[in-house]
C-alpha positions in Angstrom: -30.3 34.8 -20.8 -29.5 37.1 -17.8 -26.1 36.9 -15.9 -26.2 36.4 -12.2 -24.0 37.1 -9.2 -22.6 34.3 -8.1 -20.4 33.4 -4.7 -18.1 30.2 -3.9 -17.5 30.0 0.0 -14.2 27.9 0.6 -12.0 28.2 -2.2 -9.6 25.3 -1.5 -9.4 21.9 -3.9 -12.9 21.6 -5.1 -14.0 25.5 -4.7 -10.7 26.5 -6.8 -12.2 24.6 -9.5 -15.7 26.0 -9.5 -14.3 29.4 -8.8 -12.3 29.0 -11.9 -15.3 27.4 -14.1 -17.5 30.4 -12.9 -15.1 32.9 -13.6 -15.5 31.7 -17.2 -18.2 31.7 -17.7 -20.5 34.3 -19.2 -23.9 33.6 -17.3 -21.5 35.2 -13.9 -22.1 39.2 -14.0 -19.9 39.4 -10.7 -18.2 36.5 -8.7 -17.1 36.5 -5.1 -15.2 34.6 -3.1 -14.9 33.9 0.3 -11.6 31.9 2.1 -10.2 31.9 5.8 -6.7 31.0 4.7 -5.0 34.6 3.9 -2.4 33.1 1.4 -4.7 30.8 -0.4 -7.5 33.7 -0.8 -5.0 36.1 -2.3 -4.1 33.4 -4.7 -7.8 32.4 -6.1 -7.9 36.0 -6.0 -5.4 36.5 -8.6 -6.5 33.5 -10.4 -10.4 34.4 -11.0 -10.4 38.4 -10.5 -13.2 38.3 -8.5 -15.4 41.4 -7.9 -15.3 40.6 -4.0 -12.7 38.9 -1.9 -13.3 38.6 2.1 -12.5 35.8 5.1 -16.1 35.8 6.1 -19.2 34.4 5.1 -21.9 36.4 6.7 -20.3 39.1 3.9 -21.9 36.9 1.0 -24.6 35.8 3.4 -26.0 39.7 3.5 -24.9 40.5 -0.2 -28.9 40.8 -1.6 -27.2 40.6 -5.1 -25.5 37.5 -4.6 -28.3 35.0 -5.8 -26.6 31.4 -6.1 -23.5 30.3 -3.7 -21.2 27.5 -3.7 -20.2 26.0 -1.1 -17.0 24.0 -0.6 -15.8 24.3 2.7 -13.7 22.0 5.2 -13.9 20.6 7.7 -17.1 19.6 7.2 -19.1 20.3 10.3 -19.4 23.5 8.1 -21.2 22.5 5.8 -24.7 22.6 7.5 -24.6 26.3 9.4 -23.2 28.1 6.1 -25.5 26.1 4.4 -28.4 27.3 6.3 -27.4 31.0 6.8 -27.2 30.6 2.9 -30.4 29.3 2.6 -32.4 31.5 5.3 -31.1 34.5 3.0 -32.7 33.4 0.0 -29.4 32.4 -2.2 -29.8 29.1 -4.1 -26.8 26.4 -2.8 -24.8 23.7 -4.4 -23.4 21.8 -1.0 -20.4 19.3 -1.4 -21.3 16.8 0.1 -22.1 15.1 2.7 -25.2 17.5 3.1 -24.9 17.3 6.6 -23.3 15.5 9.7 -27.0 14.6 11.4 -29.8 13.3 9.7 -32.1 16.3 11.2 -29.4 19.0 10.1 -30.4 17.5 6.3 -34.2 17.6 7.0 -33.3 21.1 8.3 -31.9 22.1 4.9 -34.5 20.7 2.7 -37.0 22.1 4.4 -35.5 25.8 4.0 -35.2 25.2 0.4 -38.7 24.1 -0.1 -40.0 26.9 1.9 -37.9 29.3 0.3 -38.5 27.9 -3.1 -35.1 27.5 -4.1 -32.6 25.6 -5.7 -30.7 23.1 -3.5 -28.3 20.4 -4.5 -25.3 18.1 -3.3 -21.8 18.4 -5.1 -22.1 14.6 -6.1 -19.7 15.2 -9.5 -19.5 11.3 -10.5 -23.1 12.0 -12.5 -21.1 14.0 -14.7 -18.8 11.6 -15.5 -19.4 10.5 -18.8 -18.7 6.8 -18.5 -21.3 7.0 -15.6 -23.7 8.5 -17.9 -23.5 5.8 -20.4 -23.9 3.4 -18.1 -27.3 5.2 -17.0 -28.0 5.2 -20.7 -27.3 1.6 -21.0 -29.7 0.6 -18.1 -32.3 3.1 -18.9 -33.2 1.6 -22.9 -33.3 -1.6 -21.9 -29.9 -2.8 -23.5 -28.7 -4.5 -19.9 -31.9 -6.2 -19.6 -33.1 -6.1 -16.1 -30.1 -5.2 -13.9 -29.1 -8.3 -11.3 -26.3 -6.6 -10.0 -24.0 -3.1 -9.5 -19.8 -3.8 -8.1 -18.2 -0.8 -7.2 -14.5 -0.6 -6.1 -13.1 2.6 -5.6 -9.9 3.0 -3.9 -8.2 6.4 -3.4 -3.7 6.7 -2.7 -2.9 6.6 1.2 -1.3 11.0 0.4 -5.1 11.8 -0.3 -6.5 9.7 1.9 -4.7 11.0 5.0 -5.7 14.6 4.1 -9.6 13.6 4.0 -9.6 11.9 6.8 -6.9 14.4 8.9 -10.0 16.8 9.2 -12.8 14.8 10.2 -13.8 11.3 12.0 -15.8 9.6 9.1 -15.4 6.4 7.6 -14.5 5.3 4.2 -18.5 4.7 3.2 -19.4 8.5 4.4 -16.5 9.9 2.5 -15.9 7.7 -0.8 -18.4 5.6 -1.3 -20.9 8.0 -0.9 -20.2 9.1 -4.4 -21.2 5.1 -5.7 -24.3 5.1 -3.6 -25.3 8.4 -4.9 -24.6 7.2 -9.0 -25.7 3.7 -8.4 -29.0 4.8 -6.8 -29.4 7.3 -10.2 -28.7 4.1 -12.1 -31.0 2.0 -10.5 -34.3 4.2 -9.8 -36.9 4.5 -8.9 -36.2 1.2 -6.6 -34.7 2.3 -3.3 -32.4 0.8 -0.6 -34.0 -2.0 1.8 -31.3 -3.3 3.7 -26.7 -2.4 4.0 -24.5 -5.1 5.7 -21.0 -3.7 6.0 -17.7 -4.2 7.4 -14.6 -2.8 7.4 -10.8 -3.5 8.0 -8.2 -1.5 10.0 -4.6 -0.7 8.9 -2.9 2.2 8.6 -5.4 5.3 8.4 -6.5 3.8 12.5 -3.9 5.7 14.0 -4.8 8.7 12.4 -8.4 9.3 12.8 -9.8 5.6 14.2 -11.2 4.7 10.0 -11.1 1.6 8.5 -8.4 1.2 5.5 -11.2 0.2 3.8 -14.9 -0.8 4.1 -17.5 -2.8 2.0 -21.0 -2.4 1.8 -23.5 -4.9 0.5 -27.3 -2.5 -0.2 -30.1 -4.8 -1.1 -32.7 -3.1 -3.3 -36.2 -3.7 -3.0 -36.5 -4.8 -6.3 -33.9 -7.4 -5.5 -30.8 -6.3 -7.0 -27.8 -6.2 -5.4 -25.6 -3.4 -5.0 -21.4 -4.2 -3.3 -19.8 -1.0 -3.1 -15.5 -1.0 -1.6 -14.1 1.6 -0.3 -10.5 2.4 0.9 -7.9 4.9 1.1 -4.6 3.2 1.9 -2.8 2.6 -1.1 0.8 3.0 -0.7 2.6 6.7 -1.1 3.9 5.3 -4.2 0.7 4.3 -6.1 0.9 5.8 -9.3 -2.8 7.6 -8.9 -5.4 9.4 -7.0 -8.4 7.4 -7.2 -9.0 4.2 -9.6 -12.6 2.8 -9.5 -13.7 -0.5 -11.7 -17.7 -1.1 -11.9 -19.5 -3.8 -12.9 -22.9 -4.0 -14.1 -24.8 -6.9 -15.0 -28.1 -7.7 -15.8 -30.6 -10.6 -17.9 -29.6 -9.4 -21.2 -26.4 -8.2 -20.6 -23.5 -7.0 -18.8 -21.1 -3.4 -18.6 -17.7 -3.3 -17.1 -16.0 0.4 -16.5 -12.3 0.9 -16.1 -12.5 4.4 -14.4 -9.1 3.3 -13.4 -6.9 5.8 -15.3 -4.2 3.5 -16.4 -5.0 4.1 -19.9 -2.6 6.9 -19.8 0.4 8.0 -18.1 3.2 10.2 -17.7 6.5 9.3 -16.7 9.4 11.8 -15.6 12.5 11.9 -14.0 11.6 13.5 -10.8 8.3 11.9 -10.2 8.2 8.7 -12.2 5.1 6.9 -13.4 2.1 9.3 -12.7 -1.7 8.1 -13.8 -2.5 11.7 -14.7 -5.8 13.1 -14.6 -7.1 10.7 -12.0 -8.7 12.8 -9.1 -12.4 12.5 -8.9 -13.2 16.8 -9.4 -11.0 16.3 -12.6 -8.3 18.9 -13.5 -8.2 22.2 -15.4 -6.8 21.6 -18.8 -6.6 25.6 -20.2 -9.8 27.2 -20.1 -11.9 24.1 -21.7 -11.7 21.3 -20.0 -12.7 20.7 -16.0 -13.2 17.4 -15.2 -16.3 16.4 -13.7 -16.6 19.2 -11.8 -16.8 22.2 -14.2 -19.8 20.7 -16.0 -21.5 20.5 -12.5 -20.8 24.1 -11.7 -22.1 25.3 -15.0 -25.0 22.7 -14.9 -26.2 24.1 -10.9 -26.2 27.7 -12.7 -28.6 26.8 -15.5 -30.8 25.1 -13.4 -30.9 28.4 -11.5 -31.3 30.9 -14.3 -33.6 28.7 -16.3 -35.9 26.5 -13.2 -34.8 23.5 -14.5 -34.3 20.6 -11.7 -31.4 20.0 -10.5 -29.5 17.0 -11.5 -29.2 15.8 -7.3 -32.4 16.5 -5.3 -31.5 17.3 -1.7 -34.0 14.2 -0.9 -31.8 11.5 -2.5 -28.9 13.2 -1.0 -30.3 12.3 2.5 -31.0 9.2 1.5 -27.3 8.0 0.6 -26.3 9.7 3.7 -28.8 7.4 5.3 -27.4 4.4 3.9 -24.1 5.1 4.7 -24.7 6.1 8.2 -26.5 2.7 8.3 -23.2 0.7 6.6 -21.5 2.5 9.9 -23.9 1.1 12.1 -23.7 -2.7 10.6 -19.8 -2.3 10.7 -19.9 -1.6 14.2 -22.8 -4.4 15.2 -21.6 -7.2 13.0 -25.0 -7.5 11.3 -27.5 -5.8 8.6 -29.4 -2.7 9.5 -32.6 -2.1 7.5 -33.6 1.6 5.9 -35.2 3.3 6.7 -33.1 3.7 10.1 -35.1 2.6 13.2 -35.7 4.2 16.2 -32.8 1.6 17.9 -30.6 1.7 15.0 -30.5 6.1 15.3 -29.9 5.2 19.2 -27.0 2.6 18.6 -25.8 5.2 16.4 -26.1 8.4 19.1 -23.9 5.3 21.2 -21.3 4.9 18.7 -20.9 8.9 18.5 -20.9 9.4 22.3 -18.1 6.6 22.7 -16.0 8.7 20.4 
């Protein structure tokens, strides 16, 4: 197999993980990196040896070599003008998500990649999750029966969730549960999202950026199933963990509970007490082997490329979780359910809600 240049643009949390997996790996020929912050550019820098290291885009944007980019920037109201320029030069794109902050800024994207014929996908890491993957397995042969029901509660510590939402005015559906829409969708296909009712509760993130603590959403399927998916990032400075998420899965023949809690092990010290380690959604570096969710994902966006393989997220079903969460915001805010796909009044009740701040 040939080796390809490769770029990661924004080399922060999740792009100092990629950047690291990539740097590993021996499909990369030459790796870049791009990074506003001075400091934190000269530290990946020193981390992952890459062949290029600069503090603007447009450099891997007119690199011809460069075929596939990363990109993991923040705030994300970047994501959808690097993405293009990206795009419009021919590079294939893995996007964190959300793919976009406007619905026509997705459609925008997908359409470049299909006229370009390239590979685009969304950095939606919880497929790679291995309990998530059995749980597809488990739905897939038949051995739940015919699912009834999917519970998801995911719940993030109030340190992390004040950094998400420090940078950007989304709510706890657009930014965490976007993730469960996206694998419970996966789970559940082909059927497709009919109807969200959601609602949400202020506390202590309101002050900050005007968010609910937490929010839940209740997405009818059109085969019937129902799908409740929580939300939150509140829990107290002292909560041992990152993220804990408990799923539930029931169906005619069966049912499938996942403690994706990580309180099956801990570490306890003197300086920082009880820690649930290894409980961040991305995952952490363990050595050079082990990455988490997110190193698989890297790897797996880079096969795709070099071998035309699909990609495990199509853009399309990226938009549509961005859909249905846009439309849990809208429900939260009118009290009642909105249907998908979004009307004509719901997108105006949403430009209302944007224009009032």
């Amino acid at each position: 197999m040939r080796q390809v240049e490769v770029a990661v643009i924004g080399t922060g949390w999740c792009g100092g993980i990629r950047a690291q997996t990539l740097a590993q790996s021996a499909l990369v020929d030459r790796l870049h990196i791009c990074e506003i912050r001075p400091e934190r550019l000269e530290e990946v820098r020193a981390l992952v040896n890459p062949a290029t290291a600069t503090a603007d885009y447009q450099e891997i944007v007119a690199n011809p070599a460069i075929e596939v980019v990363y990109i993991s920037t923040t705030p994300e109201p970047t994501h959808y003008p690097i993405a293009r320029d990206c795009l419009k030069a021919g590079k294939h794109v893995l996007l964190e998500k959300p793919i976009a902050l406007e619905l026509h800024e997705a459609d925008d994207l997908i359409n470049l990649a299909r006229a370009g014929n390239l590979k685009f996908t969304i950095g939606y890491s919880q497929r790679f999750n291995p309990k998530i993957a059995f749980a597809k397995k488990k739905i897939s042969d038949g051995t739940l029966g015919q699912v009834v029901n999917v519970m998801v509660s995911r719940h993030l510590s109030r340190s992390l969730g004040k950094k998400i939402a420090s940078r950007v005015k989304l709510s706890p559906a657009a930014m965490e549960s976007t993730h469960d829409l996206d694998f419970v969708y996966w789970l559940l296909e082909p059927a497709k999202p009919v109807r969200v009712y959601s609602q949400g509760a202020y506390g202590y993130m309101q002050p900050l950026n005007g968010s609910f603590d937490c929010q839940w959403s209740i997405v009818t399927m059109d085969n019937g199933v129902v799908v409740t998916v929580g939300g939150g990032w509140n829990l107290p400075p002292s909560y041992p963990n990152y993220c804990g998420t408990w799923i539930e899965i029931t169906g005619t023949e069966g049912a499938l509970i996942l403690d994706d809690t990580a309180r099956d092990h801990w570490l306890n010290t003197v300086e920082g007490g009880t820690q649930f380690a290894m409980s961040t959604m991305p995952g952490e570096h363990v050595d050079h082997v082990f990455a988490g969710q997110m190193g698989p994902e890297t790897l797996h966006f880079l096969e795709a490329c070099l071998m035309d393989r699909p990609v495990m997220v199509e853009p399309t079903h990226a938009r549509l979780v961005m859909e249905s969460y846009t439309a849990a915001d809208i429900s939260a805010a009118l009290h009642e359910p909105v249907n998908l796909p979004l009307s004509n009044a719901a997108l105006a009740q949403l430009a209302d809600m944007k224009k009032a701040g």
